[in-house]
C-alpha positions as a LaTeX table, in Angstrom:
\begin{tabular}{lrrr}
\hline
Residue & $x$ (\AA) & $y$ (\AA) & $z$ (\AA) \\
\hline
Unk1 & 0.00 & 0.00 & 0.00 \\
Unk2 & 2.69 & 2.34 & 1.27 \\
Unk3 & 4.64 & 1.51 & $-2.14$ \\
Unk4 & 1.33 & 3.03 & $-4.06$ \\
Unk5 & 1.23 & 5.86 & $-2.30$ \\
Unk6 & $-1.64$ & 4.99 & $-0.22$ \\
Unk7 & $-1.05$ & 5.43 & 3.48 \\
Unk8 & $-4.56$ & 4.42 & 5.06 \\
Unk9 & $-7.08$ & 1.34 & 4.09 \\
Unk10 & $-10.45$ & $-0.13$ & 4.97 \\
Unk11 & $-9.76$ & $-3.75$ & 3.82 \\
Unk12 & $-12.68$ & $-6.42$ & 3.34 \\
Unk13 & $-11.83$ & $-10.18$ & 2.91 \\
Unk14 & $-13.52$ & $-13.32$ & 2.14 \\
Unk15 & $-12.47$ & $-16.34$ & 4.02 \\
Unk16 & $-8.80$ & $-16.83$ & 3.69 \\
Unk17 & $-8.98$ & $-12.76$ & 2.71 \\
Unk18 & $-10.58$ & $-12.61$ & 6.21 \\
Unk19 & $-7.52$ & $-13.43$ & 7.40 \\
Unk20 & $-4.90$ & $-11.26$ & 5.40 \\
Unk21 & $-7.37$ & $-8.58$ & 6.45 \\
Unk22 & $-6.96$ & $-9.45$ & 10.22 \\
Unk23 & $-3.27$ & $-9.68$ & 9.85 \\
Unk24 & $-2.92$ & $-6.27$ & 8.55 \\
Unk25 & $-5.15$ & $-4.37$ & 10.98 \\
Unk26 & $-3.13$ & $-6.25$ & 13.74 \\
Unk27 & 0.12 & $-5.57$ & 12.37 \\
Unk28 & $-0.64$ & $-2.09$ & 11.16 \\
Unk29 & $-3.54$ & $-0.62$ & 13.01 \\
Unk30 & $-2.24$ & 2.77 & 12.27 \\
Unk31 & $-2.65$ & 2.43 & 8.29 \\
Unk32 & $-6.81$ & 0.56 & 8.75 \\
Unk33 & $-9.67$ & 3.01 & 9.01 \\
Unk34 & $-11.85$ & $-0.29$ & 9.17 \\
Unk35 & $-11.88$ & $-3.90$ & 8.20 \\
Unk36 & $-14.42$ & $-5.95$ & 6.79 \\
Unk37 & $-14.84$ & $-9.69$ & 7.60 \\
Unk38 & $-17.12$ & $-11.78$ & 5.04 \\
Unk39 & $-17.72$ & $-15.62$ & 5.09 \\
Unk40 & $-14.96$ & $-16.26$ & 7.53 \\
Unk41 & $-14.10$ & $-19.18$ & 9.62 \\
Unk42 & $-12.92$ & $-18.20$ & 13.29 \\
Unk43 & $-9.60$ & $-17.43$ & 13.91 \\
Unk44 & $-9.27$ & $-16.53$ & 17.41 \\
Unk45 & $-7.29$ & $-20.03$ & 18.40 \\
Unk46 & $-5.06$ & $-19.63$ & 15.26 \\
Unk47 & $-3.95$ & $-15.93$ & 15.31 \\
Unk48 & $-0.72$ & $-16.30$ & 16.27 \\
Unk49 & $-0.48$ & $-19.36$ & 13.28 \\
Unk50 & $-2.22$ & $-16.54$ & 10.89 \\
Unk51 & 1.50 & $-15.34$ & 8.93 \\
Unk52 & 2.29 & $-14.28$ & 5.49 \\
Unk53 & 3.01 & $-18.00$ & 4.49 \\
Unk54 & $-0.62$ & $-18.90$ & 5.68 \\
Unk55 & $-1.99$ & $-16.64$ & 3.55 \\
Unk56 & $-0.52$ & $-16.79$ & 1.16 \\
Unk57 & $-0.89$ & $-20.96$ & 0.81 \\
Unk58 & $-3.37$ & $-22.24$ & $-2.33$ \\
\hline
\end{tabular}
C-alpha cells in the first residue's frame, strides 16, 4: 500500500482474505480506518499461526 502511495485502508476479505485482512489491521492498526470480515471461519485459536506463508498458501 505504502509503495502506491496509499497510506490508510479499509480492507474487506472473504475467508482466507478474512484473514490477510486481520493480519494487517493487527500488524498495522495505524494504516486501517476499518476492516471488513465476510464468510470467515474463526480465527481466534489460530492468530498467532495466521502469517504471510498462511496466507498466502493455495
Amino acid at each position: 500500500m505504502r509503495a502506491l502511495g496509499h497510506t490508510r485502508s479499509a480492507p474487506a476479505g472473504h475467508v482466507r482474505g478474512g484473514a490477510v485482512a486481520l493480519r494487517l489491521a493487527l500488524d498495522h492498526p495505524d494504516t486501517v480506518s476499518r476492516v471488513a470480515f465476510i464468510d470467515c471461519p474463526p480465527v481466534t485459536g489460530h492468530i498467532s499461526r495466521i502469517t504471510a506463508r498462511f496466507v498466502t498458501q493455495g
